[in-house]
C-alpha positions, 0 to 999 in steps of 0.5 A: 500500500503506497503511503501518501504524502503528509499535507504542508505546513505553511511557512507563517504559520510554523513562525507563529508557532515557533513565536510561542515557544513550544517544542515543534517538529515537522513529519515527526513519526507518530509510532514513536508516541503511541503504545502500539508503536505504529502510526504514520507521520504528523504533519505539525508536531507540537509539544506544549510547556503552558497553557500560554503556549497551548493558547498560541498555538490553538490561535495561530492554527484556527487562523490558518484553517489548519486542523488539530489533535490532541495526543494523550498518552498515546494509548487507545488509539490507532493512528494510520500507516499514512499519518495525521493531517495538521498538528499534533498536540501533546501536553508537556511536563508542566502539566503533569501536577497534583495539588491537594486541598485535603479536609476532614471528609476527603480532598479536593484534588487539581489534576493536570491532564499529563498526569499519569492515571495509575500514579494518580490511583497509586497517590490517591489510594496510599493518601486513604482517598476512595474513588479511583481504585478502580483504575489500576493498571489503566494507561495513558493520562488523566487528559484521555482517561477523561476523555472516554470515561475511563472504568473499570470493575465497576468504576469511573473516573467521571463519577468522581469529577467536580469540573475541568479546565480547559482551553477552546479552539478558538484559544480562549481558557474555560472552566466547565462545572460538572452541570455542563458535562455528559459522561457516559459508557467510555465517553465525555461530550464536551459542551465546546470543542476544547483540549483539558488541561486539569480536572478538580476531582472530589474524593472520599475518605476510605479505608486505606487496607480495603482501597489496596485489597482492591487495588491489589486484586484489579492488578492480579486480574490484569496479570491473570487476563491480560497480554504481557511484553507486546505493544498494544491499545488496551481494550479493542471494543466496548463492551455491548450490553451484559455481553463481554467483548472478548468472549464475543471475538473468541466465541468466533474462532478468532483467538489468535488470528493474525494480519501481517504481525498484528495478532489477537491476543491469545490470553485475551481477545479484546486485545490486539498486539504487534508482535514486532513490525505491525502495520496500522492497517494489520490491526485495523485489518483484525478489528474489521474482521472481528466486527464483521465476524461477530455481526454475521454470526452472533448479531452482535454489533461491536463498537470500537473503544480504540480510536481511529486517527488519522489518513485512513 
């Protein structure tokens, strides 16, 4: 499959960005900042040091009618062979902070997006805070893991969420309260297109031995179920309704099955991991053919949980 050629970059705008201060990169490969170690270039990539920086930057591409996307952690997503138009934003360093403001019922917590989310469990749980035990062993940011509601076992980040801040598109810094938040099953609709920068998160006292009983036994599930020592997105599909995804791929032979060095995980088939050289369009190969699988033989509709990104 022949790649395609990224899109141009003009040159006022990369002095615009550069102006800023931020951290850029033409034609950076995208492989190199997701956890399955594929995808192709960005046109733009940009790394953020500020919420001054991130307000530039947003301004001078909506100027230039020049498209952006915000990279997380890199984890639950796909990104295309062929790249992504446009710029790619990551949030730098500076927003990787945890400020606690703690009181006789719990704490109030101001979380930057970079942040971690299994050290924010690991912090809150060793602080005897209940509300994000759940979230061991989830990859990725407390940025994405808000983006698509991350849970597990029972759990949710949203549950826990008083408000975020954030900037617009436009480059203007917002606040939005819980009141104008939707979250839902592995998902959060913004009122306005806009990137997080922090969320202020509302946690409980608990019960510091039963929070690391709970810790410790989501951690032995994940070891138990979950593939090891290949790069891979965390869970391919959601969950439909009282029916586990895994078993539904698996129940269809696929366990397993492999696209070039794209495979579904034997341990787990709601994973799918590159076992070395993978292609983008061998994962999404395997996704297509456990959708369609399933469709046709079980009349069970999968959605994706793993993001599609890019050219495709």
């Amino acid at each position: 499959m022949g790649a395609k050629k990224g899109g141009k970059v003009p040159d006022d705008l990369l002095a615009a960005v550069a102006a800023s201060g931020a951290r850029m990169l033409v034609g950076e490969p995208l492989a190199r900042h997701t956890s399955f170690r594929v995808g192709g270039p960005a046109d733009l990539f940009v790394e953020l040091a500020s919420v001054a920086e991130l307000q530039a930057v947003l301004r001078a591409c909506q100027a230039h009618a020049f498209p952006v996307f915000l990279l997380g952690g890199g984890t639950t997503l796909l990104v295309s062979d062929h790249g992504v138009r446009g710029a790619v934003l990551k949030l730098g360093r500076s927003f990787d902070f945890v400020e606690w403001e703690l009181n006789d019922e719990g704490a109030a917590l101001r979380v930057g997006a970079a942040v971690p989310f299994k050290r924010l469990v690991n912090e809150t749980v060793a602080a005897g805070l209940d509300g994000l035990q759940f979230g061991e062993g989830i990859p990725g940011t407390v940025g994405g893991g808000l983006l698509m509601n991350a849970g597990a076992f029972g759990g949710e980040i949203g549950r826990v969420v008083e408000a975020l801040e954030a900037v617009a598109l436009g480059g203007d810094v917002l606040w939005l309260p819980r009141a104008c938040l939707s979250f839902a099953y592995r998902r959060l609709a913004l009122p306005v297109s806009a990137i997080i920068t922090a969320v202020r998160l509302r946690l409980a006292r608990g019960e510091r031995a039963a929070l690391e009983a709970a810790v410790a036994e989501a951690k032995a599930r994940r070891e138990r179920n979950q593939p090891k020592g290949f790069p891979n997105a965390g869970s391919i599909f959601k969950n439909p309704d009282g029916m586990h995804a895994g078993a539904l791929v698996e129940a269809v032979g696929l366990k397993g099955a492999r696209f070039g060095n794209a495979m579904v995980s034997d341990r787990h088939a709601n994973f799918i991991v590159n076992l070395g050289g993978a292609r983008a369009c061998d994962v999404r190969g395997l996704m297509d053919l456990a959708a369609r699988a399933v469709r046709m033989r079980l009349g069970v509709e999968l959605e994706p949980e793993v993001r599609l990104v890019g050219d495709w």
